[in-house]
N, C-alpha and C positions, 0 to 999 in steps of 0.2 A: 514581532510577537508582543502581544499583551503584557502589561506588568502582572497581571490576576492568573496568566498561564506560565511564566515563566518559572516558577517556583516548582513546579511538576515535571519539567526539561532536567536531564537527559532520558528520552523515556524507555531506554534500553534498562535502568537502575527500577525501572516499575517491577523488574523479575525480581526483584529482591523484598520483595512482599508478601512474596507466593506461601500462601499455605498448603506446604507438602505431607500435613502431618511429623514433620522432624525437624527442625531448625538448621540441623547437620545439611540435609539436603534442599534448604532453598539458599543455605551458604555456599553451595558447592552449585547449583543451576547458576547464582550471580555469578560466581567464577567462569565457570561455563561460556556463560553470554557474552561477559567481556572479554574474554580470547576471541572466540568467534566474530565477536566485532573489532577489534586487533587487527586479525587475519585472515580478513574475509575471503572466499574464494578456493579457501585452503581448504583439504583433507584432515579431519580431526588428527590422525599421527602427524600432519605436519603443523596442526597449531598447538600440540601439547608435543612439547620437546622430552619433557618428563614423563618417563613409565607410568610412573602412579597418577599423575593427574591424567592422564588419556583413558586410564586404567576406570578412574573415579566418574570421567566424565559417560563410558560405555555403560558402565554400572547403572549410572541416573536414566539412560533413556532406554536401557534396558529392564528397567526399574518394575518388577512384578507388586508394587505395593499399587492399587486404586489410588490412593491420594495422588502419586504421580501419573495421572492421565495429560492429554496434551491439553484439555480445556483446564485444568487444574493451575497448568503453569502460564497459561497466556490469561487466566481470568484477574490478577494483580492489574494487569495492563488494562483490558476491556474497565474494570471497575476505576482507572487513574482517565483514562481518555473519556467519561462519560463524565468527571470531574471535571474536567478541561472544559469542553463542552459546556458541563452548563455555568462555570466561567466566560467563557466567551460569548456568551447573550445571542449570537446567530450561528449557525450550524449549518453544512451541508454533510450530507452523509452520502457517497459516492458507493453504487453497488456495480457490481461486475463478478464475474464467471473467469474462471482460468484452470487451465489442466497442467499435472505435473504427470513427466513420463520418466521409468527409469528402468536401465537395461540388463541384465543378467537372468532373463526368465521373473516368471512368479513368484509371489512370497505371499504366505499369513497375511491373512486378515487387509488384503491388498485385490482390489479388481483390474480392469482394464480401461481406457476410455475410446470414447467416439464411435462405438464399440471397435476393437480392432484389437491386432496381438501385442499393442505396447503395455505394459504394465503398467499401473498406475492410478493417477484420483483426481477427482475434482475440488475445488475449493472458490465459493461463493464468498467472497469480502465484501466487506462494507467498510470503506474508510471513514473515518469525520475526518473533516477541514474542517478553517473557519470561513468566514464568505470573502476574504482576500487571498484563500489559498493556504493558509497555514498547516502544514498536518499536523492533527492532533495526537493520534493511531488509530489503532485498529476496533470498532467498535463491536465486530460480529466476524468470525470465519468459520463459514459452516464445510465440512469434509463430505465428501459420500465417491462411491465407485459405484461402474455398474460391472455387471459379470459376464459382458460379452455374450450372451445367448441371443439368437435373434428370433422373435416370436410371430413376426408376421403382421400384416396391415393390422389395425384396431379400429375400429369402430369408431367416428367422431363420440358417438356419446360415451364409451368406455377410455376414450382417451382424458376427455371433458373431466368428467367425474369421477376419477381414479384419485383416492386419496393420498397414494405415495406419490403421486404426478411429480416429476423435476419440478415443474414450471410452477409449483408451488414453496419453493425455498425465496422468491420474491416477498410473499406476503409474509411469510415465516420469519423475513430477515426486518422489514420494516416493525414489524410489531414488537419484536426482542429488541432491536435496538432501542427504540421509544418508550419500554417497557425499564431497560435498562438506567435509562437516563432519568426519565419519574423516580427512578427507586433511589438513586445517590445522591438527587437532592432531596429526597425528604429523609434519608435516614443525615447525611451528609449534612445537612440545613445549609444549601449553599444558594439559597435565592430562588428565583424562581426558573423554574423551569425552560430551556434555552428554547426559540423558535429555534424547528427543527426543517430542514428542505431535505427530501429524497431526490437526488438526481441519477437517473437510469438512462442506458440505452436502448436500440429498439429492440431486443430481446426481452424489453419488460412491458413491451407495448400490447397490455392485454387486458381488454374492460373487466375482465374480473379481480384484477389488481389493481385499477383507475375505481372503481365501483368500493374495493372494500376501503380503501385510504379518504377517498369521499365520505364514504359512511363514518368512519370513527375523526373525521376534523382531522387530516395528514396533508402534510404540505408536503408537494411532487413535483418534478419537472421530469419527464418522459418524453424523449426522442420517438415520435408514433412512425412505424413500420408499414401499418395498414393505413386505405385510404376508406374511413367512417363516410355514413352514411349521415345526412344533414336534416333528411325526411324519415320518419318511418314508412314501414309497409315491404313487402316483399318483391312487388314490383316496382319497387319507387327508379325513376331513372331520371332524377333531377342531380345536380351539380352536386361532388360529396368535397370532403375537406378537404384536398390539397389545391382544387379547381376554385373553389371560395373565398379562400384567406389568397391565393394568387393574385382575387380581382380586386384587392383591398390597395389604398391608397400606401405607399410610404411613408413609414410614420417614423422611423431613425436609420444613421448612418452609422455602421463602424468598423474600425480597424481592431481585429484580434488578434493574437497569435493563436493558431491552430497547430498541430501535429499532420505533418506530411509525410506519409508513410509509403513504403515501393513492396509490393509483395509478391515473391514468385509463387507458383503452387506445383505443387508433384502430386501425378496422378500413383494411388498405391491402391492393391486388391485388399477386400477385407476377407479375413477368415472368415467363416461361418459355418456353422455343420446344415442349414437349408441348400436343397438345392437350387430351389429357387431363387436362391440371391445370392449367389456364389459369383455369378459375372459381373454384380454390382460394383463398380469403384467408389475407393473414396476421394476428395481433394483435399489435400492437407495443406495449409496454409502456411509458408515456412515467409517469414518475415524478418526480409534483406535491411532495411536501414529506417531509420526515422530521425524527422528533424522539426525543429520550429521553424514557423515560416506568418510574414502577412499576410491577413486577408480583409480586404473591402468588403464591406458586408450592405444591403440594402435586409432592410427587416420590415417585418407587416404585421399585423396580429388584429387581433378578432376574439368577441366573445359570443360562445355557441353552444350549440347541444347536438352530441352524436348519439348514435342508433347502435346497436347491433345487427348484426347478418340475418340472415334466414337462419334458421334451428340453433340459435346464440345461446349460451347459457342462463339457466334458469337464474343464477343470482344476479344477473341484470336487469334492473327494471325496463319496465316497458316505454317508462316515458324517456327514458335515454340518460345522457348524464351530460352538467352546465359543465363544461371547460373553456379553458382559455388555449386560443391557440396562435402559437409563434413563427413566424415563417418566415426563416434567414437565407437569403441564397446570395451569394458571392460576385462581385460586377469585376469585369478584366482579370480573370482569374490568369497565372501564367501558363504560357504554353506546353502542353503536355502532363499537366497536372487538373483532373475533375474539380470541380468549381463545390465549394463546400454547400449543402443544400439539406436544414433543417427543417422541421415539421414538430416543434416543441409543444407536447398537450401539459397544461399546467393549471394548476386552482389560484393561483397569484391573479391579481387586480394587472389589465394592460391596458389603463386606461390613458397613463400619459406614458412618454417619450422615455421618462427616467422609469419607469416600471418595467417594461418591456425590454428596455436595456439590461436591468436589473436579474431578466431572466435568459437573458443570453450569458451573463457574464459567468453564472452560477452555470449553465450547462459546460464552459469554455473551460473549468475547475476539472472535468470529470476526466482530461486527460491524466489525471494525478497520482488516478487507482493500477489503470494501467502502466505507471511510471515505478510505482509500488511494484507490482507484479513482475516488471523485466529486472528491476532493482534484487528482486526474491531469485529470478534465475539464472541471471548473467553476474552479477555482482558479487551476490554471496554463494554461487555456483550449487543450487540445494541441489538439483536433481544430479550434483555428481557423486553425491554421497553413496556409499553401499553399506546397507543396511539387509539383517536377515528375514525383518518381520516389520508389516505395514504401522504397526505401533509405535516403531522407534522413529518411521520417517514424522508420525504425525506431532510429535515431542517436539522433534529436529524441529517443523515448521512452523512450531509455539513457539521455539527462541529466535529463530529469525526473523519471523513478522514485526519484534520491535526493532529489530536491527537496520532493517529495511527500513521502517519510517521515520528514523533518527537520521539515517543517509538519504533520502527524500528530503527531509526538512533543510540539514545543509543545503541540498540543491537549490530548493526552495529561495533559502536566503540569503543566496550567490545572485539568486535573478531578480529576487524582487526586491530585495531593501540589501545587498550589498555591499550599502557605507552605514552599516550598522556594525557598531562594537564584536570583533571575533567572538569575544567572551562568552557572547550567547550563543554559542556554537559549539566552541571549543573547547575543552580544558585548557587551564593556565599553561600546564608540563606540556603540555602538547606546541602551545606557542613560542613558550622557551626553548623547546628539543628545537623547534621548526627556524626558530631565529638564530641559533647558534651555531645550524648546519647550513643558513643561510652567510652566513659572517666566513664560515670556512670558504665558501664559494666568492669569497668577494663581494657581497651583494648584500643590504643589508633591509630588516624587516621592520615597519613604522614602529614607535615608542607604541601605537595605540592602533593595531591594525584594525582592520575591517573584513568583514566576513568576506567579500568576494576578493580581498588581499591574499589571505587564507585559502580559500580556497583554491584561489589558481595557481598557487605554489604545489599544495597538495598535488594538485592536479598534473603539475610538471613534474613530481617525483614519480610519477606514476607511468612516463614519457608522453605527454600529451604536447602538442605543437600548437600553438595557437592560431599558423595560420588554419587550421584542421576542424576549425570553427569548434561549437560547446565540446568539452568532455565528458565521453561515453562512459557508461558503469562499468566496464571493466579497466580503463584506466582509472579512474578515481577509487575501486576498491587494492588497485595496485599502488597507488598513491597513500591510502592510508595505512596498508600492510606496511610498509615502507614508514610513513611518521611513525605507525606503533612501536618497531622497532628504536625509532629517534629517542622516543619517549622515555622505552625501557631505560637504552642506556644513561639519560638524562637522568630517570631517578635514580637507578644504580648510582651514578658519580655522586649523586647530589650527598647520597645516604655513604657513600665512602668517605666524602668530605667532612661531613657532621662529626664521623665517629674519629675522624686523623683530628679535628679540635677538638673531641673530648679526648683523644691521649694523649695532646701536647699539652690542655689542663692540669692531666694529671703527671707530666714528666720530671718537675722540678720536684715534687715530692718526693717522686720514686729516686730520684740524684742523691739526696740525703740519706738513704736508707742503708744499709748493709753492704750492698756493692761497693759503693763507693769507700768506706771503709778499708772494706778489702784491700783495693786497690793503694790506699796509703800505708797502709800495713806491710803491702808486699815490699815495698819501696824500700 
């Protein structure tokens, strides 16, 4: 981490800026947040031991005042990560989709997803990193459900042109964030303005979202879905983009780490009140493991101009639009594992070796958001919470969005820097609780450890084995359940010890006084 961002770390404490309207309750959200990040994974009754503070914390996200909305209390954060940002002079901003589902029937102000009978919502994030990977947080999280009703094919052009369209929270999210970032350095005067990269995957691969970030000067790298057209014309049947940048020379070599993921799928019926889609199925995507892995990479890249289809949207021009396009596919890939195979459209210069590299390395980042996301379910176990109204879950996922990327960041900086100072990581009581439960075990903990020192202890308290290769988020939030606990007792003792010197200060006074007296008196 930057010396220019380090001073804004830990960014769980960003909650403690929140303007609730009452001072009383963004004292009590901090409180809040740091239990919860204490004892991740936990059932609110079991990380408030104490009646009244469990009592205080249902209060807050049951909270009927407006000031307390969930954009109210995650906006301290979104306003500290756009400072970060434009501290750190290069930015990626990572978007992605994710659904929470959660079970005991419906509730208030709560839909369903996929459409289907699970209860629940969507949530569109945007992380910033830096361009080494650093997480900043969270820049943008936009909520929405749908209501389960199924209405029937739609028309391309009614689909196209529909202005509450999903597939418009893309353009929605690029522009807030960027809009975000302008605004806290000019009220903020922190320099100038960060270059900013959007990096999507192909769920964002849609010339009318490549068209509007073109138009307003936005820097993008977008994993393309479709294969564009290199010609205009309706009947063009000349060579389109994945056939072209294919023919192109080798222009770099590299070794990445990628996400190797094994996914089973379960076929499930959807509800529907149509008859006609009643025998429809869905495939739900239930995702068995994931790991880091190398991969050999040959890469290609090319500068060009794609087309749109036949009947393409009116706000694409006609002449097409200049992109750069990246094209990485995988040599000896291992056996039984798909060989990694990109299609990156980007406004970046690929004119040499380090440029082109430059934009693989930034798309290779965007595993990050997803590491955010499983961090948000399995880690801090949101979707086990039981809640009576969709209000309270969307609170809930204001205070754990920073918790999540504070436990990101650790991870973060166990892989990439390591043998850097715990301290940027840790709290001190943390280090001290963790050395001194090391020392009871026999074992003892450097004068000056290092974050992935730290970390893999943690990580052992949590029972992680090391031949079992990296530690998963649910060991490691059981690991630091487990330190917080260390911690408490640590300061308890610490705070007992202080007060037994100040009453053995004051003992020899109290000898002289009356008692003593007494006692020669009786004599």
């Amino acid at each position: 981490m930057s010396g220019s961002t380090q001073s804004l770390f830990n960014v769980v404490d960003d909650l403690a800026h929140a303007n609730l309207g009452d001072k009383r309750r963004t004292i009590r959200l901090a409180r809040v947040a740091k239990a919860i990040q204490n004892s991740p994974g936990l059932s609110l009754p079991r990380v408030f031991a104490d009646p009244s503070q469990l009592n205080a914390a249902y209060r807050l996200l049951a909270s009927m005042s407006k000031d307390v909305s969930a954009a109210s209390i995650l906006e301290p954060h979104r306003v500290r990560t756009a400072q970060r940002a434009a501290l750190a002079g290069t930015v990626l901003v990572l978007h992605d989709t994710t659904s929470f589902r959660f079970g005991g029937g419906g509730r208030p102000d709560m839909g369903v997803v996929d459409p289907s009978d699970s209860t629940g919502f969507y949530m569109h994030s945007s992380l910033c990193v830096g361009v080494d990977g650093e997480p900043l947080g969270v820049a943008r999280a936009h909520l929405w459900h749908r209501s389960g009703e199924t209405h029937g094919k739609r028309s391309r052009t009614e689909s196209m042109y529909d202005p509450n369209s999903e597939s418009w929270r893309w353009n929605d999210a690029v522009h807030e964030v960027d809009d975000q970032m302008r605004h806290e350095v000019d009220v903020g005067k922190l320099g100038r303005l960060p270059r900013i990269i959007h990096v999507m995957d192909r769920e964002a691969d849609c010339l009318v979202l490549l068209t509007d970030m073109l138009e307003h000067d936005r820097s993008f790298i977008v994993r393309a879905d479709a294969d564009r057209r290199l010609v205009p014309g309706r009947r063009s049947t000349d060579d389109k983009l994945f056939a072209g940048v294919a023919r192109t020379d080798v222009q770099a070599t590299r070794v990445v780490k990628v996400v190797r993921r094994v996914v089973k799928r379960k076929d499930k019926a959807i509800a529907t009140t149509d008859d006609a889609t009643k025998k429809r199925r869905q495939r739900t995507p239930i995702e068995t493991w994931s790991e880091m892995r190398s991969a050999q990479l040959e890469i290609r890249a090319m500068r060009t101009r794609i087309y749109g289809s036949n009947g393409c949207h009116a706000f694409i021009p006609p002449e097409g639009l200049e992109v750069s396009v990246v094209y990485v596919q995988e040599i000896d890939a291992p056996q039984g594992v798909e060989p990694v195979c990109w299609y990156l459209l980007t406004d970046q210069p690929v004119g040499t070796a380090w440029e082109i590299e430059f934009v693989v390395d930034c798309y290779c980042r965007r595993w990050l958001i997803e590491e955010m996301h499983k961090a948000i379910k399995t880690g801090c176990g949101y979707e086990k919470h039981q809640f009576e109204h969709g209000e309270q879950y969307y609170r809930m996922l204001s205070i754990v969005l920073p918790i999540a990327v504070q436990a990101l960041r650790a991870r973060w900086y166990s892989r990439e820097h390591g043998d850097a100072d715990a301290s940027l990581v840790y709290e001190a009581d943390q280090i001290e609780a963790l050395r001194i439960h090391m020392h009871q075990k026999r074992k003892t903990l450097s004068t000056r450890p290092t974050v992935v020192e730290v970390f893999l202890l943690v990580a052992r308290l949590g029972g992680h084995l090391p031949q079992n290769g990296a530690p998963g988020w649910l060991v490691l939030w059981r690991g630091h359940a487990k330190l917080a606990m260390l911690t408490e007792s640590y300061r308890a003792f610490r705070a007992w010890e202080s007060a037994k010197q100040d009453a053995s200060v004051m003992e020899p006074e109290h000898a002289s006084g009356s008692d003593s007296d007494w006692i020669v008196t009786a004599r």
